[in-house]
NUTOR-137970 format. One record per residue (C-alpha): x, y, z; residue in one letter; residue number from 1. Coordinates in steps of 0.02 Angstrom, whole numbers, plus 50000, padded with zeros to 5 digits. Layout:
# residues N
X, Y, Z, A, NUM .
...
# end
This chain:
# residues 75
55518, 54040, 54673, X, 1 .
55457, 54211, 54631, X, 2 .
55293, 54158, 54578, X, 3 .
55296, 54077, 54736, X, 4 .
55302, 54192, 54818, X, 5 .
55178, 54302, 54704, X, 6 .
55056, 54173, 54755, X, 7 .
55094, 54196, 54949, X, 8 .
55085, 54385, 54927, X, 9 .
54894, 54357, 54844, X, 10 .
54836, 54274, 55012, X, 11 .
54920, 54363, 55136, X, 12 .
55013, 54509, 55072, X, 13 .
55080, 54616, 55246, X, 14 .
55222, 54464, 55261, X, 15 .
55375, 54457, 55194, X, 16 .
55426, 54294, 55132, X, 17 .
55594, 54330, 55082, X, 18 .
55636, 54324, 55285, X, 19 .
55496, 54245, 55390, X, 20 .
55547, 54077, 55412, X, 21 .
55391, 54067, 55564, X, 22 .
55240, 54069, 55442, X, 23 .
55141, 53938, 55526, X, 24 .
55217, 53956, 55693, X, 25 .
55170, 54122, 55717, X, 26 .
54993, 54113, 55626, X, 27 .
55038, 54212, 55480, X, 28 .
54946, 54057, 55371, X, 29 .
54816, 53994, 55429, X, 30 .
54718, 53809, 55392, X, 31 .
54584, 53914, 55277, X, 32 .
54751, 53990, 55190, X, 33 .
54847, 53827, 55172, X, 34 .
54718, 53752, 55064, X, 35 .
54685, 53896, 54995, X, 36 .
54883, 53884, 54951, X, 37 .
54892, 53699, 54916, X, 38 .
54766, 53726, 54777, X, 39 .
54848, 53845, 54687, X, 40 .
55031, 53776, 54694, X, 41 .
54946, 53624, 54633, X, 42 .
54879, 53706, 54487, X, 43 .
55010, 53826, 54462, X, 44 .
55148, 53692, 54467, X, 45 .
55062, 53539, 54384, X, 46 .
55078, 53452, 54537, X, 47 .
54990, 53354, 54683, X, 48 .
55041, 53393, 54873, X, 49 .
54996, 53234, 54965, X, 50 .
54924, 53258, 55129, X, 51 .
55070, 53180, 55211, X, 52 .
55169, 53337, 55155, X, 53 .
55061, 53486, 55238, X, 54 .
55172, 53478, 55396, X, 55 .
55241, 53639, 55466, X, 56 .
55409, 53606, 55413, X, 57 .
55352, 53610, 55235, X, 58 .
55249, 53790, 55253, X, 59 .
55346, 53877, 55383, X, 60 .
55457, 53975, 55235, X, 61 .
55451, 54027, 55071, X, 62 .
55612, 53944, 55028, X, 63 .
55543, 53763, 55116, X, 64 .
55382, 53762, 55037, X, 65 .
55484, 53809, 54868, X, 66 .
55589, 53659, 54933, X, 67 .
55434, 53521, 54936, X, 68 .
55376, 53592, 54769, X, 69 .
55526, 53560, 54658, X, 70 .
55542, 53405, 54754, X, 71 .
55384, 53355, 54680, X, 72 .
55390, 53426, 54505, X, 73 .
55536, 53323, 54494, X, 74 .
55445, 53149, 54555, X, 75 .
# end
């Protein structure tokens, strides 16, 4: 989780993840910074994000999107 939220802090550092549980809601990520994110998690986490997983509910927190990636480093 920490790099996690490392890589959050590279794209858009004035949030704090540990608490914001509105990142999408509120426009704190946007579409340019999801992909941006997707990318990296990907090749940070030797993953793949389908598309059917960038929904809000995965992004909207630190701790969900942390959520959706060790569901799918365990797959």
């Amino acid at each position: 989780m920490e790099r996690l939220i490392e890589i959050l802090e590279e794209i858009q550092p004035e949030v704090d993840y540990a608490t914001c549980t509105t990142l999408i809601d509120d426009h704190y990520l946007d579409s340019l910074a999801i992909l941006s994110l997707v990318a990296q998690l990907e090749d940070e986490f030797d993953i793949s994000i389908p598309a059917t997983q960038i929904i809000p509910a995965n992004f909207n927190s630190a701790q969900s999107l942390w959520n959706m990636v060790s569901r799918l480093m365990d797959e």
